[in-house]
C-alpha positions as CSV (number, residue, x, y, z in Angstrom):
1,X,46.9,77.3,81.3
2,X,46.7,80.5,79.3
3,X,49.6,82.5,81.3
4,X,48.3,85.7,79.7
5,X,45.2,85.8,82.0
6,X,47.7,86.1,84.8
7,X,48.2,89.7,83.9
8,X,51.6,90.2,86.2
9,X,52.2,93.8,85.9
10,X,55.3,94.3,88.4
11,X,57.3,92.6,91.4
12,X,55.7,93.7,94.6
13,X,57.6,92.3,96.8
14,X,61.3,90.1,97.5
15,X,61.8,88.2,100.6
16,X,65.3,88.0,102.0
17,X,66.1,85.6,104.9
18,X,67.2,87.0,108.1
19,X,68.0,85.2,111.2
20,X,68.6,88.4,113.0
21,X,66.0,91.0,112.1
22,X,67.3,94.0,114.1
23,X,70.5,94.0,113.1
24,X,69.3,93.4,109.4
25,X,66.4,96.4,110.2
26,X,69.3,98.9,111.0
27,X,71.9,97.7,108.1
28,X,69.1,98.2,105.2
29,X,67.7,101.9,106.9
30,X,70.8,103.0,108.2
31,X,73.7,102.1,105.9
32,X,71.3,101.3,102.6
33,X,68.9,104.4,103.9
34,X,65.7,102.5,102.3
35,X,62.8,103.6,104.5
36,X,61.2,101.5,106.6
37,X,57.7,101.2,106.4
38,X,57.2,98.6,109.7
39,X,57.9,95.5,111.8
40,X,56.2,92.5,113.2
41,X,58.4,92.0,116.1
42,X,61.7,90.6,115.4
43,X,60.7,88.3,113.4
44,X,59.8,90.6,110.1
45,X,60.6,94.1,108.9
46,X,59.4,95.8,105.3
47,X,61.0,98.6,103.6
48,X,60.1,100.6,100.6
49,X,62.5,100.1,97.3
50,X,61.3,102.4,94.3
51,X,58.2,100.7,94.7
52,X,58.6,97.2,95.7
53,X,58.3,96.3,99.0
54,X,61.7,94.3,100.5
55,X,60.9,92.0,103.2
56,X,63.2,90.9,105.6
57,X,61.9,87.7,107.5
58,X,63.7,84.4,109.7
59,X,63.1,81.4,107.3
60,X,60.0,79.7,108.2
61,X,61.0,76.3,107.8
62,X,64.5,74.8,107.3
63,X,64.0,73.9,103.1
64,X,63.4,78.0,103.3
65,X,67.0,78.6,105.0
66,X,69.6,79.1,102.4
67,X,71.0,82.3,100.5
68,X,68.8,84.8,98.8
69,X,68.7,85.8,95.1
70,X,70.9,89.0,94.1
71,X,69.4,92.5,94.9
72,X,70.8,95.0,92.3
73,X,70.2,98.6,93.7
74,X,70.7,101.2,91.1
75,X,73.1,104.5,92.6
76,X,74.1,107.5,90.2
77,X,77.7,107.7,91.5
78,X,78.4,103.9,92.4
79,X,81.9,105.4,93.3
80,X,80.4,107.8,96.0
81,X,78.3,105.0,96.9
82,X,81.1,102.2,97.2
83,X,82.9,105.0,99.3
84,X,79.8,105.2,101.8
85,X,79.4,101.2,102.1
86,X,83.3,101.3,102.9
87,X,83.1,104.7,105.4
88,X,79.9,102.2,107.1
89,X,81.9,99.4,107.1
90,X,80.2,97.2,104.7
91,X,81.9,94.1,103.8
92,X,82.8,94.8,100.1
93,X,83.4,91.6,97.9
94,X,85.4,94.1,95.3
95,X,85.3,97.6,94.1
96,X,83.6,98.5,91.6
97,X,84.1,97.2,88.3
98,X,82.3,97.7,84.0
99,X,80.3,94.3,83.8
100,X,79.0,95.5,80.2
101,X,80.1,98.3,78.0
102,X,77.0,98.5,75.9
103,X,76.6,100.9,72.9
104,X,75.4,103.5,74.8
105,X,76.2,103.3,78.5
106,X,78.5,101.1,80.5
107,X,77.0,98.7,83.1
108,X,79.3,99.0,86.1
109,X,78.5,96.9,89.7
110,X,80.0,96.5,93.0
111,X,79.2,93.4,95.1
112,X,78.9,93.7,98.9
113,X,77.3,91.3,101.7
114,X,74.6,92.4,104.4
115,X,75.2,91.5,108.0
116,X,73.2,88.1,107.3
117,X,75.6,87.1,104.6
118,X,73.6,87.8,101.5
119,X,75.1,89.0,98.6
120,X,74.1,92.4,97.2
121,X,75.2,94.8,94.4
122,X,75.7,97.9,93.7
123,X,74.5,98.9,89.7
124,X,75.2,102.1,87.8
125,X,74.4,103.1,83.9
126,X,76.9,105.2,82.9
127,X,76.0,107.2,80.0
């Protein structure tokens, strides 16, 4: 297969499992403030991310329901926004911490868990 023909351009949209939607609705507008575009019942809810769409959905068959891949959501000040996660009462695996001092920024992140479980971070460039 020539894989150039396939043209992929961008992601437009990550899935992340969620047994209970709701609660997982008002965790990622609330406390993450990424605006929600809509929801199919309980069972789905889409948000907008800098462009790609984040869907939140209950696994649709059990070889579907394990842990998600790692959502990195760049912040400016990942101080000021550890601080917020912690004033909402985020569960925060550790504060944040320089991954990667590369020659001309530092790579800091900051892990934290949504009300499902998944794990999340927190990444900042400092220049």
């Amino acid at each position: 297969m020539n894989t150039s023909a396939l043209a992929i351009s961008r992601v437009g949209q990550i899935a992340l499992n969620a047994k209970n939607i709701p609660e997982a609705t008002a965790f990622y507008r609330d406390v993450l403030g990424l605006k929600h575009l809509f929801s199919v019942g309980d069972r789905m809810a889409f948000f907008e991310c800098g462009g790609v769409r984040l869907m939140l959905s209950q696994p649709s068959s059990p070889e579907l329901d394990h842990p998600s891949s790692i959502l990195y959501f760049v912040v400016a000040d990942i101080e000021a926004a550890h601080a917020a996660l912690v004033r909402a009462g985020v569960k925060i695996e550790h504060p944040p911490v320089m991954a990667a001092k590369m020659p001309d920024h530092e790579l800091w992140l900051c892990p934290f868990r949504d009300p499902e479980g998944n794990i999340l971070e927190l990444m900042c460039e400092k220049h």
